[in-house]
N, C-alpha and C positions, 0 to 999 in steps of 0.2 A: 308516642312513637312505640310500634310492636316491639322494634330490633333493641338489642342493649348497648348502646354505646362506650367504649371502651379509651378514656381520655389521656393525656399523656404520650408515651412513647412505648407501646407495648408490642409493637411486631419485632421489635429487637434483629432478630438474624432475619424477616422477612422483609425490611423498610428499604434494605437498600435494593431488593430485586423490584419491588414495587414502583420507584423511584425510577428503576432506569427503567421499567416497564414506560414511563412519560414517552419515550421516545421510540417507541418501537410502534407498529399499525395497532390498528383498535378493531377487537374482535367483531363489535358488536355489529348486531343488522341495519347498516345504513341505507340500504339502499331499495328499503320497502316501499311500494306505493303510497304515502302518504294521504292520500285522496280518498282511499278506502280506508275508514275508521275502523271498521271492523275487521278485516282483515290483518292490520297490522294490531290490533288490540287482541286478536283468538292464533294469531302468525307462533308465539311462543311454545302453545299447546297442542296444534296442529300438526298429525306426523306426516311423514314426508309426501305420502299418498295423497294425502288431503290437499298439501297446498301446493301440490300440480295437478290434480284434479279442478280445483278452485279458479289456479289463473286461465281454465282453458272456456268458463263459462261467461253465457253472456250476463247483464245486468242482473234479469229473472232469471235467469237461471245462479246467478249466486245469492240472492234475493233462498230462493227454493235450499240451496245446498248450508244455508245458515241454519233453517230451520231443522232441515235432517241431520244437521253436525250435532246440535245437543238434542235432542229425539232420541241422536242413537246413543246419548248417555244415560249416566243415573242422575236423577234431579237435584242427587246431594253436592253431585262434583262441580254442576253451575254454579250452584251455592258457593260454593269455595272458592271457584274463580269472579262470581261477583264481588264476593269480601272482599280479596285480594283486589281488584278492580278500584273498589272503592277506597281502598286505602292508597295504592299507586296514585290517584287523582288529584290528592292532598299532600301525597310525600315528594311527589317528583314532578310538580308542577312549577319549579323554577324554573327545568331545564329547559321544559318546553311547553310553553305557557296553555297550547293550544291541543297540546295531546302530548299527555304527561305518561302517558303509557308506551310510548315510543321513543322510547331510552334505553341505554344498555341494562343501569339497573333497575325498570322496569321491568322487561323483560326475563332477569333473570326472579325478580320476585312475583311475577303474574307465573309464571313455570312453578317454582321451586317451595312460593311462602317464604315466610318470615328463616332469616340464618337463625342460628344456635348463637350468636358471637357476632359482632362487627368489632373489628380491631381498626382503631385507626391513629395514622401518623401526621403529625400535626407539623405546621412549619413556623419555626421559631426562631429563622435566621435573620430576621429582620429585624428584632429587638436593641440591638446597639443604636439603630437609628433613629429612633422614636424623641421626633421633637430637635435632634441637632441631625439633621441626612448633612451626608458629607457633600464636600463642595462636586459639585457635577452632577450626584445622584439625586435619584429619583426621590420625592418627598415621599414618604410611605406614613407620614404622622397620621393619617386620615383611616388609616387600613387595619384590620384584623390581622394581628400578627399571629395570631392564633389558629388560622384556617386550617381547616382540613387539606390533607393535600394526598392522601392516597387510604384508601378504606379497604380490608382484606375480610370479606363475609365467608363462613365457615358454618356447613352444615353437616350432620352426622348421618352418616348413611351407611349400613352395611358395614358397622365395625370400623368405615375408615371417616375421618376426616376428607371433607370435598371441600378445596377453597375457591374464591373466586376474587380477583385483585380488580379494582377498580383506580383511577388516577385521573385526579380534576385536571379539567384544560377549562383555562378564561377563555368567555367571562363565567359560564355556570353550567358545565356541562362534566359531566363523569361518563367516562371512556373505562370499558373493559380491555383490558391490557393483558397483551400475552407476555408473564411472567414465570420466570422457571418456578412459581413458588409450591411448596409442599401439597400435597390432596389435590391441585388443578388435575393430574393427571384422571379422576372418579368423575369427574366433571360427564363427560357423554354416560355414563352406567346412574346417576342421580337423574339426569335430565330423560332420557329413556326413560326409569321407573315411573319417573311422576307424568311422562305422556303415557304409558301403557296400562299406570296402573292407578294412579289417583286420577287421571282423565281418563277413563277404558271407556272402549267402545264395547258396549254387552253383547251384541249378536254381530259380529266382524263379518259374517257372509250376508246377514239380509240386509247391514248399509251397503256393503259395496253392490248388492244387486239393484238398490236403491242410488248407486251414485251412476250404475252402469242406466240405469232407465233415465235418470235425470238427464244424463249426459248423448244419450237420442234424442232426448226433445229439444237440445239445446238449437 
Protein backbone atom coordinates (compact mmCIF):
# COMPACT_ATOMS: atom_id res chain seq x y z
CA UNK A 1 0.00 0.00 0.00
CA UNK A 2 1.40 3.58 -1.37
CA UNK A 3 -0.68 5.63 1.42
CA UNK A 4 0.64 5.38 5.42
CA UNK A 5 -1.72 4.17 7.42
CA UNK A 6 -2.38 5.75 10.57
CA UNK A 7 -3.97 3.08 13.39
CA UNK A 8 -5.66 3.90 16.56
CA UNK A 9 -7.43 7.07 17.27
CA UNK A 10 -5.58 9.93 15.82
CA UNK A 11 -7.94 12.40 14.23
CA UNK A 12 -8.58 13.40 17.87
CA UNK A 13 -10.55 16.91 17.37
CA UNK A 14 -11.39 15.68 13.56
CA UNK A 15 -13.28 12.14 14.37
CA UNK A 16 -16.18 13.62 15.66
CA UNK A 17 -16.93 16.06 12.45
CA UNK A 18 -16.09 12.92 10.35
CA UNK A 19 -18.49 10.87 12.03
CA UNK A 20 -21.26 13.16 11.74
CA UNK A 21 -20.03 13.85 8.26
CA UNK A 22 -21.93 9.69 7.97
CA UNK A 23 -25.10 11.45 7.67
CA UNK A 24 -24.82 14.34 5.75
CA UNK A 25 -25.00 13.76 1.39
CA UNK A 26 -21.89 12.34 -0.17
CA UNK A 27 -19.85 14.61 -2.51
CA UNK A 28 -18.60 12.31 -4.70
CA UNK A 29 -19.58 11.77 -8.57
CA UNK A 30 -22.40 9.40 -8.61
CA UNK A 31 -23.96 9.81 -11.19
CA UNK A 32 -21.50 9.27 -14.07
CA UNK A 33 -22.24 7.16 -17.02
CA UNK A 34 -21.09 4.05 -15.96
CA UNK A 35 -21.21 2.34 -19.35
CA UNK A 36 -18.36 4.40 -20.51
CA UNK A 37 -15.25 3.10 -18.89
CA UNK A 38 -13.31 5.64 -20.09
CA UNK A 39 -14.91 8.42 -19.46
CA UNK A 40 -15.66 8.00 -16.03
CA UNK A 41 -11.78 6.53 -15.52
CA UNK A 42 -10.21 10.11 -17.45
CA UNK A 43 -13.84 12.06 -15.73
CA UNK A 44 -11.42 13.05 -12.59
CA UNK A 45 -8.68 14.75 -14.73
CA UNK A 46 -10.81 16.27 -17.43
CA UNK A 47 -11.32 20.11 -17.01
CA UNK A 48 -14.52 21.32 -17.41
CA UNK A 49 -14.27 22.21 -21.20
CA UNK A 50 -13.35 18.72 -21.89
CA UNK A 51 -16.25 16.93 -20.34
CA UNK A 52 -18.93 19.00 -22.10
CA UNK A 53 -17.22 18.97 -25.08
CA UNK A 54 -17.07 14.94 -24.74
CA UNK A 55 -20.76 14.33 -23.63
CA UNK A 56 -21.87 16.26 -26.92
CA UNK A 57 -19.90 13.63 -29.23
CA UNK A 58 -20.99 10.65 -31.12
CA UNK A 59 -19.40 7.13 -30.42
CA UNK A 60 -16.35 8.10 -33.20
CA UNK A 61 -16.40 10.93 -32.48
CA UNK A 62 -15.33 10.29 -28.82
CA UNK A 63 -13.41 7.20 -30.01
CA UNK A 64 -11.35 10.59 -31.96
CA UNK A 65 -11.44 12.98 -28.79
CA UNK A 66 -9.69 10.08 -26.46
CA UNK A 67 -6.98 10.05 -28.68
CA UNK A 68 -6.48 13.98 -28.91
CA UNK A 69 -7.15 14.25 -24.98
CA UNK A 70 -3.65 12.73 -24.26
CA UNK A 71 -1.88 13.97 -27.77
CA UNK A 72 -2.44 17.12 -26.47
CA UNK A 73 -0.35 15.94 -23.20
CA UNK A 74 3.18 15.22 -22.14
CA UNK A 75 3.75 11.47 -22.30
CA UNK A 76 5.10 11.73 -18.76
CA UNK A 77 1.54 12.75 -17.31
CA UNK A 78 -0.07 9.39 -18.99
CA UNK A 79 2.46 7.77 -17.34
CA UNK A 80 1.42 9.04 -13.98
CA UNK A 81 -2.18 8.58 -14.44
CA UNK A 82 -1.58 4.95 -15.69
CA UNK A 83 0.52 4.22 -12.32
CA UNK A 84 -2.13 5.64 -10.42
CA UNK A 85 -4.74 3.71 -12.58
CA UNK A 86 -2.95 0.72 -11.84
CA UNK A 87 -2.84 0.97 -8.32
CA UNK A 88 -6.78 2.30 -7.96
CA UNK A 89 -7.49 -1.44 -9.73
CA UNK A 90 -6.08 -3.20 -6.68
CA UNK A 91 -6.77 -0.84 -3.93
CA UNK A 92 -10.47 -0.10 -4.42
CA UNK A 93 -11.66 -2.94 -6.14
CA UNK A 94 -13.84 -3.98 -3.09
CA UNK A 95 -16.02 -1.30 -3.55
CA UNK A 96 -16.80 -1.81 -6.89
CA UNK A 97 -15.70 -5.12 -8.12
CA UNK A 98 -16.32 -4.19 -11.86
CA UNK A 99 -14.80 -0.67 -11.97
CA UNK A 100 -12.81 0.21 -9.01
CA UNK A 101 -11.95 3.46 -10.48
CA UNK A 102 -15.40 4.79 -10.07
CA UNK A 103 -15.28 5.63 -6.39
CA UNK A 104 -15.19 8.65 -4.35
CA UNK A 105 -11.72 7.62 -3.35
CA UNK A 106 -10.77 6.61 -6.57
CA UNK A 107 -11.29 9.55 -7.89
CA UNK A 108 -9.86 11.58 -5.46
CA UNK A 109 -6.36 9.53 -5.86
CA UNK A 110 -6.61 9.15 -9.96
CA UNK A 111 -6.69 13.34 -9.61
CA UNK A 112 -4.39 14.04 -6.62
CA UNK A 113 -1.82 10.68 -6.12
CA UNK A 114 -0.90 9.06 -3.26
CA UNK A 115 -1.96 11.68 0.38
CA UNK A 116 1.04 12.74 2.62
CA UNK A 117 -1.13 11.01 5.76
CA UNK A 118 -4.30 8.79 5.99
CA UNK A 119 -5.60 9.24 9.48
CA UNK A 120 -7.99 6.97 10.39
CA UNK A 121 -10.72 6.29 13.19
CA UNK A 122 -11.38 3.12 14.03
CA UNK A 123 -14.77 1.75 15.67
CA UNK A 124 -14.35 0.13 18.84
CA UNK A 125 -17.71 0.36 20.37
CA UNK A 126 -18.60 -3.11 19.99
CA UNK A 127 -16.19 -4.76 22.09
CA UNK A 128 -18.37 -5.29 25.45
CA UNK A 129 -20.25 -7.64 23.27
CA UNK A 130 -17.98 -10.01 21.91
CA UNK A 131 -18.99 -13.50 22.54
CA UNK A 132 -21.91 -12.49 25.41
CA UNK A 133 -24.33 -9.81 22.85
CA UNK A 134 -26.82 -8.72 25.13
CA UNK A 135 -30.32 -10.15 25.18
CA UNK A 136 -32.11 -8.61 22.03
CA UNK A 137 -28.85 -7.44 20.34
CA UNK A 138 -27.46 -8.12 17.31
CA UNK A 139 -24.53 -10.93 17.65
CA UNK A 140 -21.54 -8.95 16.34
CA UNK A 141 -19.05 -12.17 17.65
CA UNK A 142 -18.44 -12.77 14.04
CA UNK A 143 -17.33 -9.10 13.09
CA UNK A 144 -14.19 -6.77 13.14
CA UNK A 145 -14.70 -4.78 15.90
CA UNK A 146 -11.75 -3.02 14.70
CA UNK A 147 -13.08 -1.60 11.23
CA UNK A 148 -12.27 1.33 9.80
CA UNK A 149 -15.09 3.73 9.95
CA UNK A 150 -13.95 7.09 8.72
CA UNK A 151 -10.41 7.78 6.99
CA UNK A 152 -9.28 11.76 6.67
CA UNK A 153 -6.44 11.83 3.69
CA UNK A 154 -4.16 14.96 3.92
CA UNK A 155 -2.04 16.36 1.20
CA UNK A 156 0.43 19.29 1.20
CA UNK A 157 0.11 21.87 -1.07
CA UNK A 158 1.05 25.39 -1.26
CA UNK A 159 2.07 25.77 2.41
CA UNK A 160 -1.37 24.57 3.39
CA UNK A 161 -2.67 21.28 4.61
CA UNK A 162 -5.64 20.04 1.96
CA UNK A 163 -7.87 17.26 3.68
CA UNK A 164 -10.39 15.16 2.38
CA UNK A 165 -12.82 13.09 4.80
CA UNK A 166 -14.07 10.02 3.72
CA UNK A 167 -16.81 7.56 5.89
CA UNK A 168 -17.58 3.89 5.15
CA UNK A 169 -21.42 3.16 4.53
CA UNK A 170 -22.29 -1.08 4.50
CA UNK A 171 -21.69 -3.18 3.06
CA UNK A 172 -18.04 -1.63 1.35
CA UNK A 173 -18.37 1.48 -0.03
CA UNK A 174 -16.40 4.84 1.24
CA UNK A 175 -18.40 8.03 0.75
CA UNK A 176 -16.70 11.60 0.57
CA UNK A 177 -18.39 13.41 3.16
CA UNK A 178 -18.89 17.06 3.31
CA UNK A 179 -17.26 17.71 6.70
CA UNK A 180 -16.43 21.16 8.30
CA UNK A 181 -12.86 19.51 8.70
CA UNK A 182 -9.60 21.74 8.68
CA UNK A 183 -7.75 22.17 4.87
CA UNK A 184 -11.21 20.80 3.03
CA UNK A 185 -11.58 24.37 2.27
CA UNK A 186 -7.73 24.10 -0.58
CA UNK A 187 -9.58 21.22 -1.71
CA UNK A 188 -10.70 23.06 -5.45
CA UNK A 189 -6.95 25.19 -5.58
CA UNK A 190 -5.10 21.29 -5.13
CA UNK A 191 -7.59 19.87 -7.58
CA UNK A 192 -7.15 22.82 -10.26
CA UNK A 193 -3.31 22.59 -9.96
CA UNK A 194 -3.03 19.05 -10.55
CA UNK A 195 -5.75 19.32 -13.80
CA UNK A 196 -3.67 22.49 -14.99
CA UNK A 197 -0.60 21.53 -14.27
CA UNK A 198 0.46 17.83 -13.69
CA UNK A 199 -2.27 17.08 -16.50
CA UNK A 200 -1.51 20.41 -18.82
CA UNK A 201 -2.61 20.55 -21.87
CA UNK A 202 0.84 21.99 -23.94
CA UNK A 203 -0.58 23.96 -26.87
CA UNK A 204 -4.34 24.95 -25.17
CA UNK A 205 -5.16 26.80 -28.63
CA UNK A 206 -4.10 24.03 -31.30
CA UNK A 207 -6.45 21.26 -29.10
CA UNK A 208 -9.17 23.42 -29.01
CA UNK A 209 -8.90 24.01 -32.81
CA UNK A 210 -8.60 20.36 -32.82
CA UNK A 211 -11.77 19.75 -30.61
CA UNK A 212 -13.48 22.78 -32.61
CA UNK A 213 -12.68 20.61 -36.13
CA UNK A 214 -13.55 17.32 -34.43
CA UNK A 215 -16.63 18.67 -33.31
CA UNK A 216 -17.92 19.57 -37.37
CA UNK A 217 -17.36 16.13 -38.28
CA UNK A 218 -19.34 15.01 -35.50
Amino acid sequence: MICRHVSGNPLAGTAGALLAAAFLAACGINMLPSQDAWYTQHYPIMQDFERSAYRTFSEAGKKEFQALFWAARDPESRSIFQERLDFVMNAFKRENSQQPWNTDRARVYLLNGPPAAIDVDQNTDWGIQLGQPAAGAVDRSGEDVRADRAQLWTYSFAKQYVRYAFVFAPPNEWRMAQAAVSGSQFIGNLENHNKTVTFAIRDPEAYNRELEALEKRR
